[in-house]
N, C-alpha and C positions, 0 to 999 in steps of 0.2 A: 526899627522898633523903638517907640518913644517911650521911656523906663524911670520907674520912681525911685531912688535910690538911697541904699541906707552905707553906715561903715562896713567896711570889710571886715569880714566875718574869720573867724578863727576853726574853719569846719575839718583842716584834718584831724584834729585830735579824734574823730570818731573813727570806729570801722567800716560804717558805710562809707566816708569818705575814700579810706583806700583802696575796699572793694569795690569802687566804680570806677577809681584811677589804675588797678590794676589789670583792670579786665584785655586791653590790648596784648600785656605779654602773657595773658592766659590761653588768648587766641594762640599765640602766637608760637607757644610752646606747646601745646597742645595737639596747635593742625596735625604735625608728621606722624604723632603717633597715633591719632584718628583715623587714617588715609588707611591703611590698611585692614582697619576693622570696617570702617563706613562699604571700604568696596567688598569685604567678605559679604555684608551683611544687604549691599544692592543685590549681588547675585542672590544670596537667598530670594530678597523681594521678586525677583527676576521667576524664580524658579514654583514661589508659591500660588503665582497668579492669580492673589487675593481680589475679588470683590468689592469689598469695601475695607476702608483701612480709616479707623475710629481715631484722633487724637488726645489724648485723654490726661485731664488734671483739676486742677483746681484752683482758684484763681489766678495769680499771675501764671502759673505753670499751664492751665486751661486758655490763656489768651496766646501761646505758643501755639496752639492748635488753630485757631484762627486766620492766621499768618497764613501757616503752611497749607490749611487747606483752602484757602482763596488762592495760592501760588500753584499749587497741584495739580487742582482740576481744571486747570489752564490745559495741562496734556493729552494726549488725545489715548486712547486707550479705554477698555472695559473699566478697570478699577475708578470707582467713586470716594472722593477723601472728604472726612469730614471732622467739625472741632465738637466733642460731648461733652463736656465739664463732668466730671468722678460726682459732682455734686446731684446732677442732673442722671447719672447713669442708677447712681446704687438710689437715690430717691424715686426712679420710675423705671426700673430696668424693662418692663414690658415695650414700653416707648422705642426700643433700641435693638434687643436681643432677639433675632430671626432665627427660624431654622432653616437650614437649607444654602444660608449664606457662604462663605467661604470670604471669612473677616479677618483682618489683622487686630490688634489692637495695642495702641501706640504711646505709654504710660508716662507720664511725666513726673517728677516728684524731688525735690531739693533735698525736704529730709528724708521720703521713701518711706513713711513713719507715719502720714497724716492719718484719719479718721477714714476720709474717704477713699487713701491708697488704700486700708484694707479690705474695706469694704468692696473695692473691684475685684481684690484677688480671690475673695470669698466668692463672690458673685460669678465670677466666669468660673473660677476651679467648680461649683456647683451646680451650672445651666448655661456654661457656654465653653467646657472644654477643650471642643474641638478648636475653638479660635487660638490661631498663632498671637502670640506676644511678642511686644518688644519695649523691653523697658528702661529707662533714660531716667540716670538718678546722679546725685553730687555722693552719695552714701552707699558706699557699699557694703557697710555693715546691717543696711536695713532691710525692712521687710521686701523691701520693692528690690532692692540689689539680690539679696540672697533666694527669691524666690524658683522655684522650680518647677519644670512643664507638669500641667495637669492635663489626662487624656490624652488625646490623638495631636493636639495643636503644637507646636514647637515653638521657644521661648528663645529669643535672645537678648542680650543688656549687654548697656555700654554703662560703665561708671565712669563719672568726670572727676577730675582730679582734683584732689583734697579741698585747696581753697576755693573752688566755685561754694563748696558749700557755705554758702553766706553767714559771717557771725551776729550781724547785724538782724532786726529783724527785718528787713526787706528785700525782699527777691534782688539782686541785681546782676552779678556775674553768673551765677548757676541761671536765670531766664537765659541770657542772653548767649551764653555758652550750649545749652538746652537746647534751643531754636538751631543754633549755626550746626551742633551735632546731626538735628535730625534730617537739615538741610542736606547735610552731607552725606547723608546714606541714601534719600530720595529721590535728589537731584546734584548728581554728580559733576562736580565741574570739570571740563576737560582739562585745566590748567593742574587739576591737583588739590586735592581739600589744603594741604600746606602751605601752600602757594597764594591762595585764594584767603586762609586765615589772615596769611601773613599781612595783605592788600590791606584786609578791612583793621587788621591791627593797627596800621601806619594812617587809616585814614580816621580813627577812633581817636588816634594821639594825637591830630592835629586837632581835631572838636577840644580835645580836653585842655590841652596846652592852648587854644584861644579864648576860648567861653566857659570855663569852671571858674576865672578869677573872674569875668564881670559877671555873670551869673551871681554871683554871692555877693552881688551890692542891689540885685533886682527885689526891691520889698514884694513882701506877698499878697496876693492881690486876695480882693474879696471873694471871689470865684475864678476856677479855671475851667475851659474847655480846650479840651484836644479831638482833631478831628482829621480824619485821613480818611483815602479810598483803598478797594485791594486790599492786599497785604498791610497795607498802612494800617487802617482801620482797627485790624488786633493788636498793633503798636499805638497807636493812640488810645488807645482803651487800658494797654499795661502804664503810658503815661498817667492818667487819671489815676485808675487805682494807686501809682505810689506818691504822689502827689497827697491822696486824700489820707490813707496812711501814716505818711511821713508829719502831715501836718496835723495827726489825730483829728483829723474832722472839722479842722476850723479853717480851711481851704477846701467848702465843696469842689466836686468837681462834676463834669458831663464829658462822654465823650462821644461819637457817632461819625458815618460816612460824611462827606462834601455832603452829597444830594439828600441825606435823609436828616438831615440837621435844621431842612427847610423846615421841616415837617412837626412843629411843634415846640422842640426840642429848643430852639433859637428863644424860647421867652426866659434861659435861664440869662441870657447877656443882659449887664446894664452898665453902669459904666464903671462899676468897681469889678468887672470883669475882664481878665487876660485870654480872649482865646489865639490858638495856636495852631496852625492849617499845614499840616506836611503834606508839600508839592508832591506829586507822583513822577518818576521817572516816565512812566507810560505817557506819553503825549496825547494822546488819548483823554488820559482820566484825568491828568492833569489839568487841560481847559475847566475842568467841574467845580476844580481846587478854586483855580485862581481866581474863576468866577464870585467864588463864596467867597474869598479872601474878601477882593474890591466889595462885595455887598454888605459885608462887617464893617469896612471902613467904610464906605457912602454912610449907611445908618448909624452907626457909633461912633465913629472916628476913631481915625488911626492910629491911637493911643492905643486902643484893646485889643490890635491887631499885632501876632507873631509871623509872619513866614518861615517856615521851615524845608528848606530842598537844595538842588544842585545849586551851584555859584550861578550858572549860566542863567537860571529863572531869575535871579535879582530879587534872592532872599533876605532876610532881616537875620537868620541865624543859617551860613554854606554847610550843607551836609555833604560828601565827595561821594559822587555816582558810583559805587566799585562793580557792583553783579547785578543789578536790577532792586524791586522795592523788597523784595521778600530778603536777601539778604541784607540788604542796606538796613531794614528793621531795627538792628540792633543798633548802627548809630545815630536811628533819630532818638529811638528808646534812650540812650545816653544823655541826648539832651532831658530828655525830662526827669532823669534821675539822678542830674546834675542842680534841678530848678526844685526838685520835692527836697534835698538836703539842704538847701541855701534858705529856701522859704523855713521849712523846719524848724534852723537852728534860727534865725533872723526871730521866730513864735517865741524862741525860748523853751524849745520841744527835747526831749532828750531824744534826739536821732538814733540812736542805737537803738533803742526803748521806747517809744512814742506812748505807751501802753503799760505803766509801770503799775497802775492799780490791778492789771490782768485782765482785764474784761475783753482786749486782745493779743493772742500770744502768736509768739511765732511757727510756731507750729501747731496746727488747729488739733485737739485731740478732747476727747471726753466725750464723743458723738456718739448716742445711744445706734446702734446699727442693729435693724432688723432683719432676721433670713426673710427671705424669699418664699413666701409658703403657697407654693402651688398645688394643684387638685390634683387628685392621683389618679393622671391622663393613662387609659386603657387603648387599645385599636383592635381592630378585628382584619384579617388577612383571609381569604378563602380559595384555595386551587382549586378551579373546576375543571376536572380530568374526563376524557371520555370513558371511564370505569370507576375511576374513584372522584370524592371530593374531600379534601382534605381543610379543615377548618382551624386557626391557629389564636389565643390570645399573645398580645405582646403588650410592653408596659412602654411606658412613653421615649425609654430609649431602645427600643424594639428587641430589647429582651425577650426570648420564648418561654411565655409562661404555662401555657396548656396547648394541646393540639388534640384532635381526635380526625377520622376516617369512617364516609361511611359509600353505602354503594350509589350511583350516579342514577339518576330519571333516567327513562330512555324517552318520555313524551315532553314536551315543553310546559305543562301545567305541573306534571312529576316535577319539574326538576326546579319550579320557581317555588312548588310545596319545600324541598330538600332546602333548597336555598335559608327559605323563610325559618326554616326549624330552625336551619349553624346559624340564623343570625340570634336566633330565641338563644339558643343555647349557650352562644358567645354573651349574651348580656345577661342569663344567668351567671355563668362563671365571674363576670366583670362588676358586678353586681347592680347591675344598671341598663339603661340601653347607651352602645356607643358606635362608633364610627366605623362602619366597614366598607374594606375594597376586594372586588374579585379581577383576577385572571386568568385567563381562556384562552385553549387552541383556538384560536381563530381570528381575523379580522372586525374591526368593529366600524362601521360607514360614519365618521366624524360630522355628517351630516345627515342622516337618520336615525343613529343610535342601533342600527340593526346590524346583527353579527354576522359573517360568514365561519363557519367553522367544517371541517371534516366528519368530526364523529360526535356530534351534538346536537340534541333537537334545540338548543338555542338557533340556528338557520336564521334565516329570514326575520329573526324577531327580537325589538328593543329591549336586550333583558333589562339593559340598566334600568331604565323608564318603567319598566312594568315590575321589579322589584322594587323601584322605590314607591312607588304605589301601594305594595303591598305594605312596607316598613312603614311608612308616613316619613320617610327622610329621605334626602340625597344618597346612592350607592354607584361610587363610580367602578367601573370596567375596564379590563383592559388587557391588552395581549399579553400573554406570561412569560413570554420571551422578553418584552418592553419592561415588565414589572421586576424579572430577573436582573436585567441592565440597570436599572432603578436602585435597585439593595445593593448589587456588588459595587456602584459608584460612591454611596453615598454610607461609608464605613463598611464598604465589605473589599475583595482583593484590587478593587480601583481606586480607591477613596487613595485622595489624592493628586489623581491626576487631571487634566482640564476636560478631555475628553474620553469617554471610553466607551468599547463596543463589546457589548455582553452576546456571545457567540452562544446559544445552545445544540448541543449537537445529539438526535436521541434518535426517536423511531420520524424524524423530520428535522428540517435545519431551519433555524430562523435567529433573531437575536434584537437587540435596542443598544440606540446612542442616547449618551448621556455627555450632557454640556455642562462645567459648572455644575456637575450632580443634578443637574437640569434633563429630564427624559424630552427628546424633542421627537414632537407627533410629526411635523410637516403638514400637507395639504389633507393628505388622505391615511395619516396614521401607517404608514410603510419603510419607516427609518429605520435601517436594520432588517429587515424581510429577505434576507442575501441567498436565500434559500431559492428563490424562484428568477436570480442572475443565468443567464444562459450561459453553457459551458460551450467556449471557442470550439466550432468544429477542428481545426487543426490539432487540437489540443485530445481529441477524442481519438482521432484517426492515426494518431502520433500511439499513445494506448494502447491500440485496438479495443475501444469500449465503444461496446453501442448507445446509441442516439435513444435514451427511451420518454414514455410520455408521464409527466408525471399528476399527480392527483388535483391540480390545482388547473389542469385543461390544459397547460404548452408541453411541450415537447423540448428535451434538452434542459432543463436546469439542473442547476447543480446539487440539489436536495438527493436529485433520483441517484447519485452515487455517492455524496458524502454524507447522506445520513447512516445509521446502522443498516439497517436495508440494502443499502447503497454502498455499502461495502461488501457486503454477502455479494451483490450482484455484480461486482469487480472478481470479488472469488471465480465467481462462474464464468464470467466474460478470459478472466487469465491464468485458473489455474485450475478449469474447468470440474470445477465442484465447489458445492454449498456449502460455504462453511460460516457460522456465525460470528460476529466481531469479537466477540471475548476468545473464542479460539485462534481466531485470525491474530488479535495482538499477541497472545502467549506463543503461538508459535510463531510468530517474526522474531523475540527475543531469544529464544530458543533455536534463532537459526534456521527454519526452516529455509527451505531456499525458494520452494514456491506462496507460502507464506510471508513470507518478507518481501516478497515481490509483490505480491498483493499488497501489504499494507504500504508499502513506499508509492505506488500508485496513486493509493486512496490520500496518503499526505501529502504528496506533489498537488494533488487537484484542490483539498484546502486550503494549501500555502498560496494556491493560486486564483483562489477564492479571497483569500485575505489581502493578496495584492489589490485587486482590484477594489475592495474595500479602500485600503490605503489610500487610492487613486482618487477615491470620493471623498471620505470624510476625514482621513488623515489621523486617524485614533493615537494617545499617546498609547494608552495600554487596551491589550485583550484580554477580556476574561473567558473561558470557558466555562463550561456548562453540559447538563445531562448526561446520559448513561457513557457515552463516549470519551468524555472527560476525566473519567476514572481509569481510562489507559496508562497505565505509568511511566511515568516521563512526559507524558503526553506533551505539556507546551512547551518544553525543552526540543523535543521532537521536532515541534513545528516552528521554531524560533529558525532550529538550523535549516529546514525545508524552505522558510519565508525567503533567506538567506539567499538561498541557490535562484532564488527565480525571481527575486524586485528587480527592476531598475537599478544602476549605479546610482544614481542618486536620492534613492528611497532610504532612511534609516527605521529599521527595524523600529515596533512597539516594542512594550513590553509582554507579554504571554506568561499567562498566569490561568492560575485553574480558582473556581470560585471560592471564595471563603464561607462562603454557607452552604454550599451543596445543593441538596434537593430542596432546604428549605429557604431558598434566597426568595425563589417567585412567589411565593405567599409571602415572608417577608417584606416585598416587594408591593403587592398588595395592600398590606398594611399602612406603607406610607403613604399610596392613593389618601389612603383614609385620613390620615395625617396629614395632608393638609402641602405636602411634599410638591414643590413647586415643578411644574410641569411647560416645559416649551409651546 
């Protein structure tokens, strides 16, 4: 590096000066007692199997997220990471906030105080509850440290230790301590977050003990650019920003990728310009580097040209490879927070203070923040029963607002009339026309729209199609066993878990999987239909239960005995008399002797229906469902029955009974309507 040079500078008297020299024994003390909270707080991550996982801040604190999620999505896995700047979230939250997601969000903040921290805690505590936190502050007196779960989502924080919180105004040990924390709950090293601080602390001290004293004889150039690939790229970006900062604005700056620098961006160089190229460890991206380097010095010459990388590339400033570029980040960041103090003070800038008139402060506050004011989202949920239909309003967090009952069509124009009324009626009540969804015993042909059902003149014919016809809108359909699995996934007794099977068990057995609170159709809409699984003849004969045919044309499934029905017909088959399920249960607890043989029977054949489940889709948890569900104890019952007859190496779901009851499947319903994302 060919360099203009002034006297030597008198730059520790500042704070920034020793908040950049201190930062090594901050790592360095720091790691050990990190290690232990970073891997409580992997296994959460482990355990939440978030979706999308938001990084989130505001400026320097906002180019931490950069970093990590160009290093992250490197991993193979469902979860997508990404960097949102708090600036960019609470200015367009519609941009960002999904339903249906299952997001983390990943807070950053030095003082925990800013304009825009509060604004996110507003923001999600009001129209994003459900999303997990986790929040990474220097302050643990602040709004961001002290904050507590709102909703269903679960909150955790790391506070970093006293002096990251920078006195100076510019980000330096709190970025760079921020980054390495979050690194360390992410992407865990095997060596030991301790171990691993300590590396980058020894190789942070050789940068500072070789190039902080000649650094501060480098005059300040007319313009800087910094420019990296990868993980680099959000480190060259927090270099500019303190660069421009430090030097109140009389050192523009640029910063951008190797390859996208071609693109425009290159007309800020001229020759009172320093740019600055950090080599990538990737060998890969690296050629892109070096390429741009040599093309800055062919056109400019090699006066305007920095190298910044491993010793072995034959750089102009060695940075020491420790963990790849996503950790190494922090000591190229070094150098430039080594070059924004030296240029700075060389201006005659008050380095603590660059901003003494106020026009920029250290912590940004006075930001008018507006709520969020959204329309006051209605849905409409409809059971269609073969006797009754039950029509339900909910409010946009599927609150039950009104419901009503009326008697079912027996012809297929009766019952698209019935239809059309609950939908009149519902958009009376809502005071508008709005969004509605139905569920129905019956299959629906995912490619004719035409239902099969049991006891329904809908047969043979596309209600959806010919309801929305009648509406003038979209009305989607769908099996109310699927619609059930739907609502108990997505805040009802499964919410929570990545996978679940909503079990209905009444006068027929059917059920839905939900992925990711995602209802998945398959080919022909059958995910969950466990009802028409054929029951092992060994399995029959072992019993002595007959082989019978059941309403769907085969012969042998397992509806025909583990429905209600289908236990009365175990009664008869073992203890030869009719008795109905709610008697059958009362006297199994009651001891009866032929009674409890009876119902031990009918839960052996469940448990062994839910095996076989297991064997396909691997549910974490089960919900139950329908009038059978109301057995008491019932999935305790069948937790222990599941028990007796997996595989040794099957581990039980969980077994649980619905949280909404009868009214999940129109509930369920509802979020057709809403929009409630579907496999």
């Amino acid at each position: 590096m060919t360099v203009q040079t002034t006297k030597k500078l008198n730059i520790d008297r500042w704070a920034t000066t020793q908040e950049i020299r201190q930062q090594p024994a901050v790592w360095r003390s720091f790691g050990p007692r990190l290690e232990p909270i970073a891997a409580e707080i992997a296994a959460w991550l482990a355990l939440r199997q978030h979706e999308e996982v938001w990084f989130c801040g505001a400026g320097t604190s906002a180019f931490i997220g950069e970093t990590l999620a160009s290093h992250l999505n490197r991993r193979p896995g469902p979860a997508r990471f990404r960097a949102i700047p708090t600036t960019d979230l609470v200015a367009s939250p519609k941009s960002y906030i999904r339903p249906g997601v299952r997001a983390l969000v990943v807070s950053f903040g030095r003082s925990g105080n800013s304009s825009e921290t509060i604004g996110v805690l507003d923001l999600l505590a009001a129209h994003a509850p459900q999303y997990d936190r986790l929040h990474i502050t220097c302050n643990g007196d602040s709004a961001l440290g002290r904050a507590k779960p709102e909703g269903e989502g679960e909150l955790r924080t790391i506070v970093l230790p006293p002096e990251t919180d920078d006195r100076g105004f510019a980000m330096t040990s709190s970025y760079t301590t921020m980054l390495l924390s979050a690194l360390a709950c992410f992407d865990q090293p095997a060596e030991g977050v301790g171990a691993l601080f300590a590396r980058l602390a020894d190789a942070a001290e050789t940068i500072i003990a070789r190039e902080f004293e000649r650094l501060e004889t480098v005059s300040a150039p007319g313009r800087a650019v910094f420019l990296g690939s990868g993980p680099l790229t959000g480190a060259a970006r927090e270099c500019a920003l303190k660069v421009l900062e430090l030097a109140a604005g009389q050192v523009p700056t640029s910063w951008d990728s190797s390859l996208g620098f071609r693109h425009g961006p290159k007309a800020i160089v001229d020759d009172s310009t320093r740019v600055f190229v950090f080599l990538s460890s990737d060998p890969h991206t690296r050629r892109y580097d070096e390429d741009l380097a040599a093309e800055i010095a062919t056109q400019f010459g090699a006066v305007v040209l920095t190298r910044i990388g491993e010793a072995s590339t034959g750089p102009d400033i060695a940075v020491p490879a420790v963990a790849g570029d996503a950790w190494d980040a922090v000591l190229y960041v070094i150098t430039g927070q080594m070059l924004a103090v030296a240029w700075s003070d060389g201006l005659g800038i008050e380095v603590d203070n660059p901003f003494s008139a106020g026009n920029l402060t250290r912590v940004v506050a006075g930001v008018k923040l507006y709520p969020l004011e959204t329309e006051r989202k209605l849905y409409g949920g409809i059971d269609l029963g073969g006797s009754k239909i039950e029509s339900c309003l909910f409010d946009a967090d599927l609150n039950l607002l009104e419901k009503r009952r009326i008697e079912t069509a027996r012809s297929y124009d009766g019952l698209l009339d019935c239809l059309a009324a609950e939908a009149e009626w519902l958009a009376q009540r809502a005071g508008g026309p709005l969004s509605l969804g139905i569920g129905l015993p019956g299959l629906i042909d995912k490619r004719s729209g035409k239902s099969l059902t049991s006891n329904l003149a809908a047969t043979g014919h596309p209600l959806s199609a010919d309801l929305a016809a009648r509406l003038g809108r979209p009305t989607p359909v769908e099996n109310d066993c699927k619609c059930f699995a739907l609502s108990e996934a997505n805040g009802g007794a499964g919410a929570g878990y990545r996978t679940v099977f909503g079990l209905i068990l009444g006068t027929g057995v059917g059920g839905g999987v939900c992925v990711d609170g995602r209802l998945q159709t398959g080919l022909n809409g059958l995910p969950g239909e466990v009802g028409h699984i054929g029951i092992p003849a060994a399995l029959l004969e072992r019993q002595a239960l007959p082989l019978l045919r059941c309403g769907c044309g085969r012969t042998g499934c397992y509806e025909t005995l583990v429905s209600g029905p289908g236990m009365t017909r175990i009664a008869e088959a073992v203890g030869e008399r009719k008795v109905e399920p709610e008697a059958i249960a009362a006297g199994a607890l009651a001891q009866d002797p032929v009674l409890a043989r009876v119902f031990d029977v009918w839960l052996s054949l469940l448990a062994e229906l839910i095996h076989t489940v297991q064997l396909t889709i691997d549910a974490d948890c089960v919900v139950l469902g329908g009038g059978l569900s109301r057995i008491a104890g019932i999935a305790g019952q069948l937790e222990q029955a599941f028990t007796e007859v997996r595989l040794p190496v099957v581990r039980s779901p969980r077994f649980t009974v619905a949280r909404f009851g009868d009214a999940s499947g129109v509930r369920g319903a509802a979020m057709l309507a809403s929009g409630m994302e579907i496999g």
